[in-house]
C-alpha positions as CSV (number, residue, x, y, z in Angstrom):
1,X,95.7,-237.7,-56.3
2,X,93.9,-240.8,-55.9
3,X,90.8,-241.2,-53.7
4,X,90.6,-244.4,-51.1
5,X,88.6,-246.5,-53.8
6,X,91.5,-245.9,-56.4
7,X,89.5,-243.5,-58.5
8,X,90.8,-240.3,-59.8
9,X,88.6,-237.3,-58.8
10,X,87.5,-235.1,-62.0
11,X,89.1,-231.5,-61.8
12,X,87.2,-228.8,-61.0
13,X,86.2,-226.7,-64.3
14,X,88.5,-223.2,-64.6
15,X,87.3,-219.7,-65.5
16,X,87.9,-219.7,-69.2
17,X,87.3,-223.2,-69.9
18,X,86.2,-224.6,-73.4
19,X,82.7,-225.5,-73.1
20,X,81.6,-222.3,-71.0
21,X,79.5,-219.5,-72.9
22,X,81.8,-216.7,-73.5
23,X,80.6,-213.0,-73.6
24,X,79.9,-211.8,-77.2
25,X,79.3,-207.9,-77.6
26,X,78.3,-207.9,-81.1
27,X,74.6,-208.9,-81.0
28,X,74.3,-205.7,-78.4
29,X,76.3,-203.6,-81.2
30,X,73.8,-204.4,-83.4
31,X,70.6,-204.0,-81.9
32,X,72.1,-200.6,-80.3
33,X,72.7,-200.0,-84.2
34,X,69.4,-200.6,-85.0
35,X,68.2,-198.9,-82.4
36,X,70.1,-195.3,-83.1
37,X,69.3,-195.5,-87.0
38,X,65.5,-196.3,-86.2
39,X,65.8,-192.9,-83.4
40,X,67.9,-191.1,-86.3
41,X,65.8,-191.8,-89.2
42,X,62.3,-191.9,-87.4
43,X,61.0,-189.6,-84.8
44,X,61.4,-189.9,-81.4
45,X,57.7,-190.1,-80.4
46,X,55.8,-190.9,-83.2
47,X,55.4,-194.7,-84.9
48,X,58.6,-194.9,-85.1
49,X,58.7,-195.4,-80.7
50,X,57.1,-199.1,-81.6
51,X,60.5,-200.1,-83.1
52,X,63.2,-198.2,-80.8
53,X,61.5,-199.3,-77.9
54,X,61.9,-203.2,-78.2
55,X,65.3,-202.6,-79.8
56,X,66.7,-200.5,-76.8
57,X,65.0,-203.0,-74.3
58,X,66.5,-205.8,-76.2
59,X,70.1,-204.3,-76.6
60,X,70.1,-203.7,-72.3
61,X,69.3,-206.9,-71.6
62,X,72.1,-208.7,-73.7
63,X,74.3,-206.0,-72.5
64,X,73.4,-207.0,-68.7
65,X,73.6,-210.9,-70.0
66,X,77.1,-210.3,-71.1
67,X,77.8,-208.3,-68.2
68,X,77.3,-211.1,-66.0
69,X,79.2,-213.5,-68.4
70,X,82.2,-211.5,-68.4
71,X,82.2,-211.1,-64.4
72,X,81.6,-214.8,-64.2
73,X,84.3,-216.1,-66.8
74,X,86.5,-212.8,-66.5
75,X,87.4,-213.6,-70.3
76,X,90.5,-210.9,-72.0
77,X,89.2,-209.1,-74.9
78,X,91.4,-208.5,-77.9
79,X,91.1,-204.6,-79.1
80,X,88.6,-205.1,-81.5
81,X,86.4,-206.5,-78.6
82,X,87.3,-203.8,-76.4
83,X,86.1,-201.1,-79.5
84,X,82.4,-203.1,-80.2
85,X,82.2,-202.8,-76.3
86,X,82.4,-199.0,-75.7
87,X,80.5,-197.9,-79.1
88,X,77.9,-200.0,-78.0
89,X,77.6,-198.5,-74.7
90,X,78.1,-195.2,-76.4
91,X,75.6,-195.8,-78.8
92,X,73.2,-196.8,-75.7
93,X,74.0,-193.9,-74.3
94,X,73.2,-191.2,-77.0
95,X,70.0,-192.8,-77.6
96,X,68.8,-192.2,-73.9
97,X,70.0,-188.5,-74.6
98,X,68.2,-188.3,-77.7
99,X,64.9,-190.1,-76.1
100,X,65.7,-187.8,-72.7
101,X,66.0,-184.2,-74.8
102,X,63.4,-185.1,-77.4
């Protein structure tokens, strides 16, 4: 459709669309990689807390960042997307056990 002044309006951006930023779950992967090998390797509550500590911190808030990028851009993950997603909220998950039971 043309406006009054004969100008054609720019279309409105879609979910999906090229240029947005697209959820990736592979930097959380591996900082809650990093994390679980630093809590498997080290001790909970010695030294070793001054490395887990940023790394789980870190890995929660990309996981809330993407989070809000996939409820925003409602992207479809292919299975391989789907698998990185749920070990890393696995992997989050044990290290809270292991920090909780330590």
């Amino acid at each position: 459709m043309r406006a009054e002044d004969g100008s054609v309006p720019a279309a409105a951006p879609e979910d999906g669309a090229e240029g947005a930023e697209k959820p990736s779950w592979y930097l959380a992967s591996l900082f809650a990689a990093l994390a679980c090998t630093v809590l498997r390797f080290g001790g909970v509550w010695t030294w070793w807390a001054l490395l887990w500590v940023p790394l789980l911190l870190l890995t929660v808030a990309v996981g809330v960042d993407n989070w809000r990028l996939m409820a925003r851009h409602r992207p479809r993950l292919g299975a391989y997307e789907w698998f990185v997603l749920v070990t890393t909220h696995l992997g989050v998950a044990l290290a809270a056990v292991r920090i909780a039971t330590a």
